[in-house]
ROSE-876008 format. One record per residue (C-alpha): residue in one letter; x, y, z. Coordinates in steps of 0.25 Angstrom, whole numbers, plus 5000, padded with zeros to 4 digits. Layout:
<sites>
AXYZ ...
</sites>
This chain:
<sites>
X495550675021 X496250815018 X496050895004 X497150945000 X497251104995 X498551094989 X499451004981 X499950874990 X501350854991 X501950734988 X502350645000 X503050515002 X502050385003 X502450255010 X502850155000 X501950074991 X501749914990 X501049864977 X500349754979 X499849684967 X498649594962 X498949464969 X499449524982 X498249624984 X497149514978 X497949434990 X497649534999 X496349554997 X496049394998 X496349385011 X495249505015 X494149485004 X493549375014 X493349465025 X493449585019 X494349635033 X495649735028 X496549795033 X497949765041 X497349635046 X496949585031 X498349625027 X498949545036 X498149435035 X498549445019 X500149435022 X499849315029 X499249245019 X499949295007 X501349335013 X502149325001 X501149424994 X501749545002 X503149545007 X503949605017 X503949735011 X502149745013 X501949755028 X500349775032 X500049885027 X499750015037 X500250125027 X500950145014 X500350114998 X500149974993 X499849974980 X498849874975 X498549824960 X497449724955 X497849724941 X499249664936 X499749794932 X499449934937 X498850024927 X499950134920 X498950254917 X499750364909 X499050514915 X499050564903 X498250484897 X497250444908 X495850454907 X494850444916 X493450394913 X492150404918 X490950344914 X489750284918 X488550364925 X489050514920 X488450604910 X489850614905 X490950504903 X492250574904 X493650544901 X494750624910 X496250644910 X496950674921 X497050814916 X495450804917 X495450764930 X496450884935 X495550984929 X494550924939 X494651014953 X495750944960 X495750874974 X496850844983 X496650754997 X497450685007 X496850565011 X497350425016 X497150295006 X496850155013 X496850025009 X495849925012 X497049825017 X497549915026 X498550005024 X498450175021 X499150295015 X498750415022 X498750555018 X498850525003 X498750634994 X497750654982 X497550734971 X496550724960 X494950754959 X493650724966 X492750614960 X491450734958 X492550804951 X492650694940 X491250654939 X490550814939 X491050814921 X490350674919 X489150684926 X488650594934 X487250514932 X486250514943 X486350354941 X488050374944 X488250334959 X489550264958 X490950264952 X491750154948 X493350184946 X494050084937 X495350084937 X496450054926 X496949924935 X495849834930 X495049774935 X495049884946 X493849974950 X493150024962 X491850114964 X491350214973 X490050264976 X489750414969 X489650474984 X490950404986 X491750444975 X491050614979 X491650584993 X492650684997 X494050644996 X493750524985 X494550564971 X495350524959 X496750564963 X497950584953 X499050634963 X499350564976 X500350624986 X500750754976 X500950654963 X500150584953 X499750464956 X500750354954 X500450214945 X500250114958 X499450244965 X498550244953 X498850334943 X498350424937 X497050424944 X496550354955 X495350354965 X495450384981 X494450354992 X494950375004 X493950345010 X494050215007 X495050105005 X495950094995 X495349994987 X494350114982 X495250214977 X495450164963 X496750174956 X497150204941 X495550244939 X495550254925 X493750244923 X492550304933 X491150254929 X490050314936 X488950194942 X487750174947 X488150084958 X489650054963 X490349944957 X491249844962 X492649884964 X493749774962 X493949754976 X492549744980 X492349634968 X493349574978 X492749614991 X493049744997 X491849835000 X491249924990 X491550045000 X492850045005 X492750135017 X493750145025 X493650065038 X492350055034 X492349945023 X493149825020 X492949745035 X493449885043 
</sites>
């Protein structure tokens, strides 16, 4: 992982592939049992749902996929966006974007991996650090979690407090020198690259501070509750 000190500049990305509810939920069946990911699982997947893919989605090494659980993907207009946090703070808050840019700004590289296999590297971020967000509202001694909700219900996913403090975890608003786009999460979205995919929630629209970690919608159905990376999730 590389902090930036200047602006990225935008650069071309492999081409995405959306994959919508019955298709991911299709994946995921075929690995839930054992809980073993990666290009293995994938094809294993294409085998038993081949008409789910196509020619065009080869196993996947590299390049975006773009995944949905709900029927729609959210459409979160910027200027009206607010994020709000709640739970264990002193002080429940409502930001707008414009909010979150006063914050002091972080720029990173890092590479973004999916539990199913495949991976963007050098991907470029901008937006602010999670102790950035929390310092205004205070957090309670009994605060020792963080539970992001996203827009696309029923989505959500938790870290730990120490994870969500650890060094290159953020909300991000720009990726590769440009706002985030819809299918990428906009306007405000969660990355971890520390651990998989699954984990860096998109169209975060909510933080509630817990006591505990909550179950994220993939770990209802699954997945470990700390998604390392080759670590977790049968690695």
């Amino acid at each position: 992982m590389l902090v930036e000190p200047e602006p990225p500049v935008p650069s071309e990305r492999p081409s995405e592939v959306r994959l919508g509810r019955a298709t991911f939920l299709g994946v995921t069946a075929v690995g839930l049992s054992s809980l073993v990911w990666g290009r293995s699982a994938w094809e294993t997947a294409a085998r038993v749902f081949p008409n789910a893919f196509g020619d065009a989605l080869p196993p996947p090494t590299s390049g975006w996929r773009i995944y949905t659980v709900a029927a729609t993907m959210p459409d979160l207009d910027p200027k009206t966006f607010r994020l709000e946090l709640a739970g264990e703070i002193e002080r429940p808050l409502s930001l707008s974007l414009a909010d979150l840019r006063s914050l002091p700004r972080a720029r990173q590289v890092s590479d973004f991996e999916c539990v199913t296999g495949w991976k963007v590297e050098d991907v470029r971020w901008e937006g602010v650090r999670l102790g950035d967000v929390l310092e205004p509202a205070g957090v309670r001694p009994a605060g020792r979690a963080l539970a992001f909700v996203s827009a696309e219900e029923p989505y959500l996913d938790s870290l730990t407090l120490d994870q969500a403090l650890l060094q290159d975890t953020m909300l991000a608003w720009d990726m590769d020198g440009r706002p985030l786009t819809r299918p990428h999460g906009s306007p405000l979205r969660l990355v971890v690259p520390q651990m998989y995919g699954y984990k860096s929630v998109k169209w975060v629209r909510r933080i509630v501070v817990t006591p505990e970690p909550v179950l994220g919608y993939w770990e209802q159905r699954g997945y470990d509750t700390d998604a390392w990376i080759g670590r977790s999730n049968g690695a």
